[in-house]
N, C-alpha and C positions, 0 to 999 in steps of 0.2 A: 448470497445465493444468486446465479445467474442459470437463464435455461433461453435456449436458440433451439428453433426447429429445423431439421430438415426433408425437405417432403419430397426428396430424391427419389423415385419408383424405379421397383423391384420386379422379379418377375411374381409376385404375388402383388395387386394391384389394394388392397388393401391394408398392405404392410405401408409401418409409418415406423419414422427412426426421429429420435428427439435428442439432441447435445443439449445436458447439463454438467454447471461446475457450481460447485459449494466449496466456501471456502475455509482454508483448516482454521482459523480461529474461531470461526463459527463451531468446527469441531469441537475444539479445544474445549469450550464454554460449553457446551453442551456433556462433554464426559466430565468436566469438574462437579457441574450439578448432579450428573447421575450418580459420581463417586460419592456427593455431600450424601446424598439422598440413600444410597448404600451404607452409608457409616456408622447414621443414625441406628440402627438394627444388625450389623456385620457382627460376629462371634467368630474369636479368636483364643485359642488357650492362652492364659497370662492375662487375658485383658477382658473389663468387664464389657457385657453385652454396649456396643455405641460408645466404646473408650478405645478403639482399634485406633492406632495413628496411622492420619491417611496416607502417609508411603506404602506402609504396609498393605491399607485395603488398594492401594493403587494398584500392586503389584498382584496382588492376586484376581484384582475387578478390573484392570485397567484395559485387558485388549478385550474382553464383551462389550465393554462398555464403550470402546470407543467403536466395534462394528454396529452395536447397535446406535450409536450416534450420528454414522454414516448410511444407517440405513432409512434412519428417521430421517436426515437429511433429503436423503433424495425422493423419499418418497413425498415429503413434502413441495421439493420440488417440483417433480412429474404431476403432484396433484392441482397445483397452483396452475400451471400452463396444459393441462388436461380442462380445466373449469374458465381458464381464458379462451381458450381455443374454442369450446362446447364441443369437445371429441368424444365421440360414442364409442369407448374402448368395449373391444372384444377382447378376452381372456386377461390372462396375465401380461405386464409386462416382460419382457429379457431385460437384463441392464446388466452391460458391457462398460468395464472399466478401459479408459478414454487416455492415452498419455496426454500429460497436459504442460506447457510450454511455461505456465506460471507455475513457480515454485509454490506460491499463496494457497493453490488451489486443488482442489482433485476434479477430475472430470468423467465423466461419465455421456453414455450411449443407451437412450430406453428404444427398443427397439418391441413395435407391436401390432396390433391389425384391428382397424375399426369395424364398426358395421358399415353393411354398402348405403349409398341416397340412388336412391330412386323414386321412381312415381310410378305406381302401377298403370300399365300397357290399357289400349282399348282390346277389349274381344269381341269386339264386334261381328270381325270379318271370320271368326273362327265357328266351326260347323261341328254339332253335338247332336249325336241317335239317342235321343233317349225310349228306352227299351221300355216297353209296357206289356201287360200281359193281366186279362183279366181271367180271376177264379171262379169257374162254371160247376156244374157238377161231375166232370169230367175230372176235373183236376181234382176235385173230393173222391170219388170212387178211386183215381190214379193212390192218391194217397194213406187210402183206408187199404186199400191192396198193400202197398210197401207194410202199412203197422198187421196187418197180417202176418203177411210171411216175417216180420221181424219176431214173431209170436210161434214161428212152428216147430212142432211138437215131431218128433220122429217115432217109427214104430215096425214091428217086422213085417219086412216086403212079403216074406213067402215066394219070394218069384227071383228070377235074372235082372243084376242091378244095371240100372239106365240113368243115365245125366240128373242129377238131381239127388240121387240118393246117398245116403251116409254110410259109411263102411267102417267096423270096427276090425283092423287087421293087425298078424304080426310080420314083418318083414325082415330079408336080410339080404345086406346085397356085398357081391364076391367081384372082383374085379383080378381076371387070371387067376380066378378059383381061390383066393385068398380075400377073407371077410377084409373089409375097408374104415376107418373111421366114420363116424356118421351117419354108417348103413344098415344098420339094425334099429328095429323097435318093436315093442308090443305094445299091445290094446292101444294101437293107433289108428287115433279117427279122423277117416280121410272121404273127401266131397268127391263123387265121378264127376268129374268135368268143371271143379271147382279151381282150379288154375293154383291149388296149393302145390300140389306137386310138380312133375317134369311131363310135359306132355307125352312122352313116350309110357311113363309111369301109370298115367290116371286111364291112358287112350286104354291100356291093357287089363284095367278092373271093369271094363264096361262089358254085363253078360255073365262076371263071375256069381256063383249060389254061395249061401252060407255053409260054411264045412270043408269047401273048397280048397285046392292048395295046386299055386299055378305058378309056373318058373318061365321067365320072359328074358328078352333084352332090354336095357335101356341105352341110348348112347346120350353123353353130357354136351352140351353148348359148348363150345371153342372157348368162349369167353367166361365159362363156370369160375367161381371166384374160388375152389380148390383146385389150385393147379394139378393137384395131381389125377385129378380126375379129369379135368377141362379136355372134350375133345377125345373122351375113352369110350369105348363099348364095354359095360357090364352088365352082368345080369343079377336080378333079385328074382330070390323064393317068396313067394308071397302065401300066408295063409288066411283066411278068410274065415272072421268068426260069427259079423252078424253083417244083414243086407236092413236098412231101413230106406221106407220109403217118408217124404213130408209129408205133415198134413197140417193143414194152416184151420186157424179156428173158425166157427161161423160165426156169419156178424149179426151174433144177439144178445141179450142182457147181459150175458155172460161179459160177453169182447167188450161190451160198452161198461161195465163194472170196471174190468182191467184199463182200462183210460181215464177212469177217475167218474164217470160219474155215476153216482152211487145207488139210483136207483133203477139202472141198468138200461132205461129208454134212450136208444137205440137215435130217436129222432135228435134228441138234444147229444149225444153224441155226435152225429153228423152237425149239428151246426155247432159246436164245439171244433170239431177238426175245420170248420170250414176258415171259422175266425181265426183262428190259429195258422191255418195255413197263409189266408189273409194277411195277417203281421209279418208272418215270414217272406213272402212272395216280397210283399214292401221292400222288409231289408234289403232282401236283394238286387232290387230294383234301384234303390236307393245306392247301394256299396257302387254300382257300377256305373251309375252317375255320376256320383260322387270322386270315381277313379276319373272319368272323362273331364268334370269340369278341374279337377287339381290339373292335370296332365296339359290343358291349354292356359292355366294360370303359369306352370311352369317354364311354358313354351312362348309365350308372348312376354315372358321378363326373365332374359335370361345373364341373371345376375351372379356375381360375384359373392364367394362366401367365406367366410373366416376360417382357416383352416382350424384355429385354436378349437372351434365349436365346432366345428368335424370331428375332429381326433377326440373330445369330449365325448360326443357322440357314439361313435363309433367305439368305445372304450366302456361305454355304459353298455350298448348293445349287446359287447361280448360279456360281460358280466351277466347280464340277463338271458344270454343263450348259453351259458356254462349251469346256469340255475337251473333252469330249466332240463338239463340235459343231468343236473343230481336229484331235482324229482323224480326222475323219470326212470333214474340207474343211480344208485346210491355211488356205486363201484366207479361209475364214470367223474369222479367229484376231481380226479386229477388230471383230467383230461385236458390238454392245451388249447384253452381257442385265445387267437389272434382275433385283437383290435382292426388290424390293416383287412382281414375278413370280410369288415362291415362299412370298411373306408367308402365307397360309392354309395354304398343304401346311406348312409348316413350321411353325405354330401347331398344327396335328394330330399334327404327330413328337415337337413336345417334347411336349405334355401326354402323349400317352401315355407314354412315357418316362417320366414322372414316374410316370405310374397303374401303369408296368411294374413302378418301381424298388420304388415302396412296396411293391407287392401283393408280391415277391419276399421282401423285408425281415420282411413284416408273417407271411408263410405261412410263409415259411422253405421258398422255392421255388431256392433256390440250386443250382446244378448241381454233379454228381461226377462225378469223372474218370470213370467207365466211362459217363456219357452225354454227353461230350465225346468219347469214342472212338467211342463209336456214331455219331455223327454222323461222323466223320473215315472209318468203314468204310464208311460208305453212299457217299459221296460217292467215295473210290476204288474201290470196288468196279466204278466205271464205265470202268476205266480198265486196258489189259493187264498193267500190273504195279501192284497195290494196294497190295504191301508196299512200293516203293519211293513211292506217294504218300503213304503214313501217314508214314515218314520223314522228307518234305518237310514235312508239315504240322506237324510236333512242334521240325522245327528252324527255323521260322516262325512268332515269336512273333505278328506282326501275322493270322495266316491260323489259328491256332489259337485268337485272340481271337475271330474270327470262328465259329469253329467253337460257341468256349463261349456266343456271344453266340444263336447258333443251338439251344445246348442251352435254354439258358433260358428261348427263347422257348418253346420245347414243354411244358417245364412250367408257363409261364402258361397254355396252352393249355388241357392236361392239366386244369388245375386249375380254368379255365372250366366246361369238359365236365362235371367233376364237381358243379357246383354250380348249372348251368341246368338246362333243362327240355328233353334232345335226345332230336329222333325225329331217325329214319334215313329218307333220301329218297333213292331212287331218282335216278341221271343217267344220259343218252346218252351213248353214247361217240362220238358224232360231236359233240355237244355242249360234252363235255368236254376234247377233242382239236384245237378248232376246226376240227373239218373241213366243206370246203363239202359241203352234202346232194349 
């Protein structure tokens, strides 16, 4: 067995090509043993079990046996000057058959892609806002309003409906006096000024009574995704059968029961939502840190990455956005998504990954158990009994990978922080809550 490397670059800079030759009497020796070792156990009619004469088993085991001979071959091969070499192979190898100028021999081409060497960048010179934002009572009232109205109750207006109220109607809409697909309904309930419908639609329920029946135009958006409507003027009858107006609960035993706490005081409800909002405001604060320091780790090493762990990648991805899309729609389970979809999001997961693994390696950013539990307390803390989630998560290996995997990243964070250039900036909390103005 002979192997010669060539480190000839490609336009893929981590692509590597390796010449080997194995020689056929190595073959040879290698399929007589595996024919012996077949013969022993071979069953043949006429012949008892291990009395098969080996022509026979030749001729029936002889070409597996001798590809599997060539394939042992080379892989032994490639593995001997892979562990000479100390090459950090990415993926599979390709191995391309090689014409070879000796009779003696066969040759072969492993053609493959390592990981990249580098040494993680200074970031020194790189500049991070990190966003802060402290929870007052303001942000408690902002938020005890939202679980309000997420709580409201409807009831009859008695009056002309105005922005906000709920309308139970039936409708039917004609386009050149002929009913249209899609244009009828009854006992449908529709928000004035709630952006469910076409604004020409909702603009025109604002003012109608219950009992009511009111004939309008509507015209469609040019870009309506029914062509055959896009850019028409139709009109709908509208009848109108009930007007409600909100009404959001008051904040007493009651609303504070509905939150979980159960003896209805009001007080420890508010510092219930306070904490909680507290945790949450964090994450977020944290998520968009955490986006700022990946994004200058990215940016200060901008390395090379194995395509084979892309396309991996990217191949998983769509498997887990096809999932996701037969939760969600059973009907949708044939629905084509493409790997090449996720080609770029996933050229940006492994390389960092790579810039994670180093910098972890190279800093000696590895996580300890008591910040893998810190993570595990944060995260049940959300939850009426914490102690029975901490238990779930220790006796879950796959969910406590996640946890350590979550440790880690905070001290890549951490170790960002420490080594950029951060001022503290100011955020909204409506901003950072997504809430609409």
């Amino acid at each position: 067995m002979e192997t010669t490397q060539d480190n000839q670059q490609t336009a893929n800079p981590l692509e590597r090509r390796i010449d080997m030759a194995v020689t056929l009497a190595e073959i040879e020796r290698e399929v007589e043993q595996q024919l012996k070792r077949i013969a022993k156990t071979a069953k043949m009619a006429g012949f008892r079990q291990g009395k098969v004469p080996m022509k026979m088993v030749a001729q029936m085991y002889g070409g597996q046996a001798h590809s599997d001979a060539v394939g042992a071959a080379v892989e032994k091969a490639f593995g001997e000057l892979v562990r000479a070499q100390n090459l950090r192979i990415a993926g599979q190898p390709r191995v391309e058959p090689k014409k070879s100028e000796d009779a003696a021999k066969m040759e072969f081409t492993a053609i493959f892609e390592v990981y990249p060497e580098f040494q993680i960048a200074d970031v020194a010179g790189k500049a991070i806002e990190k966003p802060v934002l402290a929870v007052t009572d303001a942000e408690v009232d902002k938020t005890i309003e939202v679980l309000r109205k997420q709580r409201t109750t409807y009831a009859p207006a008695g009056r002309a409906a105005v922005k906000g109220d709920r309308l139970v109607i039936d409708f039917t809409g004609r386009k050149n006096g002929e009913e249209f697909d899609g244009g009828k309904a009854t006992d449908y309930p529709v928000f004035v000024g709630g952006g469910m419908m076409l604004p020409d639609f909702e603009a025109a329920l604002e003012g109608v009574t219950a009992g009511q029946e009111k004939t309008f135009d509507v015209k469609f958006p040019d870009d309506y995704h029914a062509k055959d409507l896009a850019g028409n003027l139709v009109q709908f009858t509208v009848t109108v059968k009930q007007v409600e107006q909100p009404q959001l609960p008051a904040v007493d035993a009651d609303f504070a029961r509905a939150l979980g706490v159960k003896d209805g005081d009001t007080l420890k409800m508010r510092a219930e939502v306070q904490a909680n909002l507290e945790r949450e405001v964090a994450k977020r604060l944290r998520a968009r840190i955490k986006e700022q320091a990946m994004n200058v780790l990215l940016e200060t090493n901008p390395i090379a990455v194995p395509q084979a762990m892309v396309q991996a990648e990217a191949q998983q991805m769509a498997e887990r956005a096809l999932e996701d899309l037969k939760q969600r729609n059973p009907q949708m389970k044939n629905m084509p998504v493409e790997a090449s979809w996720f080609t770029d999001q996933a050229a940006k997961r492994v390389k960092l990954g790579l810039i994670v693994a180093e910098l972890v390696k190279a800093r000696d950013l590895h996580v300890k158990p008591e910040q893998v539990r810190a993570v595990v307390d944060d995260f049940a803390a959300t939850f009426e009994d914490p102690k029975e989630v901490v238990r779930w998560y220790y006796s879950q290996p796959q969910r406590l990978a996640e946890a350590e995997a979550l440790a880690m990243e905070n001290n890549v964070v951490d170790w960002v922080l420490a080594n950029a250039q951060v001022t503290d900036k100011a955020v909204a909390f409506d901003e950072l809550m997504g809430n609409q103005a």
